[in-house]
C-alpha positions as a Markdown table, in Angstrom:
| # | Residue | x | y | z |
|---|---|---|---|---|
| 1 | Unk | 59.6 | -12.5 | 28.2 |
| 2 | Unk | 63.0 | -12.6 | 28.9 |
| 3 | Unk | 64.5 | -9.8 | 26.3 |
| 4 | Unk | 61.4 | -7.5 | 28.3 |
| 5 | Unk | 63.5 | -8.5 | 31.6 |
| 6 | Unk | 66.6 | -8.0 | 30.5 |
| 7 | Unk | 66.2 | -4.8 | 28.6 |
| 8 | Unk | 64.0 | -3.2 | 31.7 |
| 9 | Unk | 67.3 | -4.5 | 33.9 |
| 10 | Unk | 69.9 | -2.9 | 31.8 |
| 11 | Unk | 67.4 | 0.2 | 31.2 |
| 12 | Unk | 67.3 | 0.2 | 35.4 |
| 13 | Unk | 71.3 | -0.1 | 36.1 |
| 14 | Unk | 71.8 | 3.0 | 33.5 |
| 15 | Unk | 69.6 | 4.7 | 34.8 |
| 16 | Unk | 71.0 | 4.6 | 38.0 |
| 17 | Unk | 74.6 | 4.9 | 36.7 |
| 18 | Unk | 72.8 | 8.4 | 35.0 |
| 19 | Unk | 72.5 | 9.7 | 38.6 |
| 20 | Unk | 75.2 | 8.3 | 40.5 |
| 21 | Unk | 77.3 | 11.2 | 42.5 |
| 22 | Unk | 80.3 | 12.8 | 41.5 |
| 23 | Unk | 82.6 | 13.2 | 44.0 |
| 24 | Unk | 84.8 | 15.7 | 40.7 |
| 25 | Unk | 81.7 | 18.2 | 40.6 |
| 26 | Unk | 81.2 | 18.0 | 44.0 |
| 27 | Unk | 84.6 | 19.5 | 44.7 |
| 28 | Unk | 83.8 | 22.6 | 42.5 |
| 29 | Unk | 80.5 | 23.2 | 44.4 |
| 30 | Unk | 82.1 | 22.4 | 48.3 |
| 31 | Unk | 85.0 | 25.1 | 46.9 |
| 32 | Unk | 82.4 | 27.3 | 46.0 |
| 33 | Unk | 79.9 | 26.8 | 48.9 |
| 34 | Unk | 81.7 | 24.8 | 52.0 |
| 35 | Unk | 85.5 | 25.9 | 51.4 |
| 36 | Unk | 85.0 | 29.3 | 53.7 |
| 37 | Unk | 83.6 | 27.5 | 57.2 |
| 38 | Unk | 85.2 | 23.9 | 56.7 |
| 39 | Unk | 88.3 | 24.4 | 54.6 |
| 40 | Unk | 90.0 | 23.3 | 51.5 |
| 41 | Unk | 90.8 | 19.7 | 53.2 |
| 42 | Unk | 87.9 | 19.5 | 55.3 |
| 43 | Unk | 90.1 | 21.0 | 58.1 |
| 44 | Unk | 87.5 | 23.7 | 60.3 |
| 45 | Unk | 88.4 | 27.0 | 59.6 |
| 46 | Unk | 89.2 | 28.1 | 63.3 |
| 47 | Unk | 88.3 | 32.0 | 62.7 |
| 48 | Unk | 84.6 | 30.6 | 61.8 |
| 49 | Unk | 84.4 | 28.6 | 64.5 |
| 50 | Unk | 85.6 | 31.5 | 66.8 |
| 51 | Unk | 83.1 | 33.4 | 65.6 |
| 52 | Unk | 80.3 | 31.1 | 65.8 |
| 53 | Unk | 80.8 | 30.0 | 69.2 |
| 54 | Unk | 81.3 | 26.4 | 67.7 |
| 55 | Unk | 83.7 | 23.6 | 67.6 |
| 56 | Unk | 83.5 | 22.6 | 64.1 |
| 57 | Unk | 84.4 | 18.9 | 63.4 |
| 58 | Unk | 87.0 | 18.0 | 60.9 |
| 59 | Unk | 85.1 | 16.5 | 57.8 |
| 60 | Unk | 88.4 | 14.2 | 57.4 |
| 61 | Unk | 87.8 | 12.3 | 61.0 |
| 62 | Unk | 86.4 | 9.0 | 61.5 |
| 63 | Unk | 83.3 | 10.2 | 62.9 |
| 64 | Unk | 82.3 | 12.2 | 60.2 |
| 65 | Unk | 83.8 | 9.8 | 57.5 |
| 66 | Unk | 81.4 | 7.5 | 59.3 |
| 67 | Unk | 78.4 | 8.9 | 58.3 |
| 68 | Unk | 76.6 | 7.7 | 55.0 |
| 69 | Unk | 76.2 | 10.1 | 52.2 |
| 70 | Unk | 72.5 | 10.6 | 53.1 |
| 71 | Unk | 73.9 | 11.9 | 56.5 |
| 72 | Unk | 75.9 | 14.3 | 55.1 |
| 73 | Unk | 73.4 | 15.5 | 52.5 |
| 74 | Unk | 70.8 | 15.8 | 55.3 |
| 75 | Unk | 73.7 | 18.2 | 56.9 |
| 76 | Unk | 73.9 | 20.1 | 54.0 |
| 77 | Unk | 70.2 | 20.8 | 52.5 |
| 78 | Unk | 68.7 | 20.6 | 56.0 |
| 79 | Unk | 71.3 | 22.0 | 58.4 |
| 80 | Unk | 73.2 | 20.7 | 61.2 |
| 81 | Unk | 73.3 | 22.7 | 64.8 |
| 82 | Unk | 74.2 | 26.4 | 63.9 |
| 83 | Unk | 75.2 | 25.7 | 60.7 |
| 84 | Unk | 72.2 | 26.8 | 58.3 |
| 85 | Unk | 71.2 | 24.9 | 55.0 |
| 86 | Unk | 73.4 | 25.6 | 52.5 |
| 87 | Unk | 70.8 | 26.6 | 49.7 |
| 88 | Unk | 73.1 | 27.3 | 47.2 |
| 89 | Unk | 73.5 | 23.4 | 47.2 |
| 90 | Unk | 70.6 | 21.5 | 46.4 |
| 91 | Unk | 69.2 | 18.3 | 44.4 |
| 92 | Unk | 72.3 | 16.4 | 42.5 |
| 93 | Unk | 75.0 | 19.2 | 44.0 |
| 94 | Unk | 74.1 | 18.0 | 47.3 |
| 95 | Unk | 74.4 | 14.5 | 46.2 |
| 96 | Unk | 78.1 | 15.5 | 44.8 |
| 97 | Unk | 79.2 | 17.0 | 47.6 |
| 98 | Unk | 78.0 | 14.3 | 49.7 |
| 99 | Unk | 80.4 | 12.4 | 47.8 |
| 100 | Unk | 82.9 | 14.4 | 47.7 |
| 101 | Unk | 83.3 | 14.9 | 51.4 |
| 102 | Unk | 83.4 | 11.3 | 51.5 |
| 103 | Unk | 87.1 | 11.4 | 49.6 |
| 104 | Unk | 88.4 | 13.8 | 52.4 |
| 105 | Unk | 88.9 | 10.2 | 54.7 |
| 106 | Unk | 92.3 | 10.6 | 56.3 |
């Protein structure tokens, strides 16, 4: 009984080790998908924001880096105010960049 436990235990951790976000291939899909509104850093591109009749908050600042990562997914697959879903970004990417936005902390 106790090899069962311990073998469906370590099969558990891996398995959630096997889907854990990575804030690395997150960058590559926020560079290809974020990068134009919210800026290399995180930093609102002020043009954007111009445009869209929007202050735009700075992903770097406490209240954002406040948020959990299921916050900021939500944000990204669902939408947030005017900005739209960002389709392109989906499932595990979304998950990344979650992540990733996470390492922007000032």
């Amino acid at each position: 009984m106790k090899t069962i436990l311990v073998t469906v235990i370590i099969l558990a951790t891996s398995a959630a080790g096997a889907y854990a976000a990575d804030a690395k291939a997150g960058q590559a899909a926020y560079e290809k998908a974020c990068k134009s509104c919210h800026g290399t850093d995180g930093t609102a591109n002020p043009g954007i924001a111009k445009m869209m009749k929007v202050e735009m908050r700075d992903l770097q600042s406490p209240e954002v880096q406040a948020l959990g990562a299921g916050d900021i997914k939500k944000a990204i697959v669902d939408g947030k105010g005017k900005m739209k879903p960002v389709t392109s970004v989906a499932g595990p990417a979304a998950d990344d960049v979650a992540a990733y936005v996470k390492t922007l902390k000032k």
